[in-house]
C-alpha positions in Angstrom: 33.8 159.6 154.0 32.3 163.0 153.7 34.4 164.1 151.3 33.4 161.1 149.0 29.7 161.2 150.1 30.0 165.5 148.8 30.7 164.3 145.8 28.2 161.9 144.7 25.5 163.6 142.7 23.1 162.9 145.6 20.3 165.8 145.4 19.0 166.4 148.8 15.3 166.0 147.5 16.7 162.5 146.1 18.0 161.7 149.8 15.2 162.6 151.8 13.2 160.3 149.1 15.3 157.8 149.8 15.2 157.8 153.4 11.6 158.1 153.4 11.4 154.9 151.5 13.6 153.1 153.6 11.6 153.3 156.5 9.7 150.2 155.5 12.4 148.1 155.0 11.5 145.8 158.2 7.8 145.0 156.8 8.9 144.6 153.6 11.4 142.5 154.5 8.9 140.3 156.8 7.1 140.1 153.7 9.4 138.7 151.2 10.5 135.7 154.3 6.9 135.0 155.0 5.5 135.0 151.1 8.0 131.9 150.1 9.3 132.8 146.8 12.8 131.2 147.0 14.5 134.1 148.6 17.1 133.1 150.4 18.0 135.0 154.3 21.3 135.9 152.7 19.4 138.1 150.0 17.0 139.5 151.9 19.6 140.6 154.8 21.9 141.8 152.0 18.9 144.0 150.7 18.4 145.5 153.9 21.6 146.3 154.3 22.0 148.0 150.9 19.2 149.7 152.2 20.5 151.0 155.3 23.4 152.2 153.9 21.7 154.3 150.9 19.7 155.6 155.0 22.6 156.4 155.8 24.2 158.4 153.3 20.9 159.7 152.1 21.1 161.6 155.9 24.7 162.4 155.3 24.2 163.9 151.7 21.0 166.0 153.8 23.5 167.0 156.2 26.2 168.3 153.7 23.1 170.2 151.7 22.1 172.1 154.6 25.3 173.3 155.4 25.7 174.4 152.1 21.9 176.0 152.7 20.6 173.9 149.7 18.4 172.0 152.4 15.3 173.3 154.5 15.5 172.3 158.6 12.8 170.2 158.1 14.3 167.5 155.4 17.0 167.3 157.1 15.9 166.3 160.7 13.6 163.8 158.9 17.1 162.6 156.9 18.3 162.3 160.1 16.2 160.3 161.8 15.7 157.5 159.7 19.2 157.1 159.1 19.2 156.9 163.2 16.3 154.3 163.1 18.7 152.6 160.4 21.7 152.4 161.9 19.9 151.5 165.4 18.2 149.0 163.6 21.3 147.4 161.9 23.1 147.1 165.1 20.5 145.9 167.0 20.4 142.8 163.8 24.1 142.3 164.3 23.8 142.1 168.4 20.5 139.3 167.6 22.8 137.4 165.0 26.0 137.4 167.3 24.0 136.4 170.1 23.0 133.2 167.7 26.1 132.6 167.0 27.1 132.6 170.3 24.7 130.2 171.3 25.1 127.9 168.6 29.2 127.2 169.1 28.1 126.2 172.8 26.1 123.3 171.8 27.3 119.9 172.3 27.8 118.0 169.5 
């Protein structure tokens, strides 16, 4: 995965943009479901998860910069952590969505 991810043409300046702008993805998000405009829950969840995973490689393209020494400390802890917060964020939405699922099959019918 690394060895695909080192050769995208992924600037580091581009990925810490990117993960920067991915931390609002929750509000924005809440925003889209709440304002009514015919977007479905599939397309919002498969927006945020397009979005997570552009985190997440954003933080590994920072990480593959800075050993490199293309990358300053700094841009990459920040990389870092949001693509933490995304991946936290994502699993914590699969564990809410499993637990639904769960408690929908034991219904009676």
């Amino acid at each position: 995965m690394l060895e695909a991810i080192s050769s995208t043409s992924v600037s580091a300046g581009q990925a810490a943009m990117r993960a920067t702008e991915t931390q609002a993805v929750a509000p924005a998000a809440t925003s889209v479901i709440q304002s009514g405009d015919g977007v479905g829950f599939d397309s919002v969840m498969k927006q945020v998860t397009t979005d997570t995973i552009g985190t997440l490689k954003a933080g590994e393209a920072a990480s593959i910069s800075a050993m490199q020494g293309k990358e300053s400390t700094r841009r990459v802890v920040e990389a870092l952590m949001s693509a933490e917060q995304a991946l936290q964020t994502a699993v914590a939405v699969r564990d809410k969505v499993v637990q639904a699922y769960q408690e929908v099959v034991r219904m009676s019918i």
